[in-house]
N, C-alpha and C positions, 0 to 999 in steps of 0.2 A: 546108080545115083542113090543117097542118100535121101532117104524119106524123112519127114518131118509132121509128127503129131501137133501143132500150134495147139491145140487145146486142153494138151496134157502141160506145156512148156510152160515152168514158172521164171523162164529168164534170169537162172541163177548163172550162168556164164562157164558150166565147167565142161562142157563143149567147147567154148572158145578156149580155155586155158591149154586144151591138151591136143589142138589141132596145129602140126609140126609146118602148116604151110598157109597159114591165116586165110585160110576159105571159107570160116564163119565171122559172118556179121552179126552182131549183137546188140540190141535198142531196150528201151521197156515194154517194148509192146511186140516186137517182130524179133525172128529167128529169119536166118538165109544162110545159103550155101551156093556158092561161088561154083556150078558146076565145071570151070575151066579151070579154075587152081586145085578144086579136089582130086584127089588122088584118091579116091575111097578107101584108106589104111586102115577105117574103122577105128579108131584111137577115140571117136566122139560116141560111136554109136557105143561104145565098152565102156567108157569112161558118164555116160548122163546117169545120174541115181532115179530118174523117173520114166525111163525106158521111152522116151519121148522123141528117140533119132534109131532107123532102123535100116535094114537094106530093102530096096525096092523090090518086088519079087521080080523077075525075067519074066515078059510075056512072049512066048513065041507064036508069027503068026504065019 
C-alpha cells in the first residue's frame, strides 16, 4: 500500500494526474488512496515533486 505523508502534501494534484486507474481522491485539505482500485504501479509515488507518497515498508511478523 501506498503511504502518505499529509503534512508534507501541498495538494497540487500531480498524483492524481498520473494515477492510470483514478485511485486518488483529491480535496484542499485531504489526500486518499482507494486501497481496492490501487494497483501499487508507483506512477504517483515517481511522479509527486515533494516526495510526499512512498511505499509502505513490509513488516513481517
Amino acid at each position: 500500500m501506498i503511504q502518505i505523508d499529509k503534512y508534507k502534501c501541498d495538494f497540487c494534484g500531480t498524483c492524481v494526474s498520473v494515477c492510470p486507474h483514478d485511485a486518488i481522491e483529491l480535496s484542499e485539505t485531504t489526500l486518499e488512496i482507494d486501497p481496492v482500485t490501487c494497483t501499487e504501479c508507483m506512477n504517483c509515488v515517481k511522479a509527486c515533486p515533494l516526495h510526499v507518497l512512498s511505499e509502505e515498508p513490509v513488516h513481517a511478523e
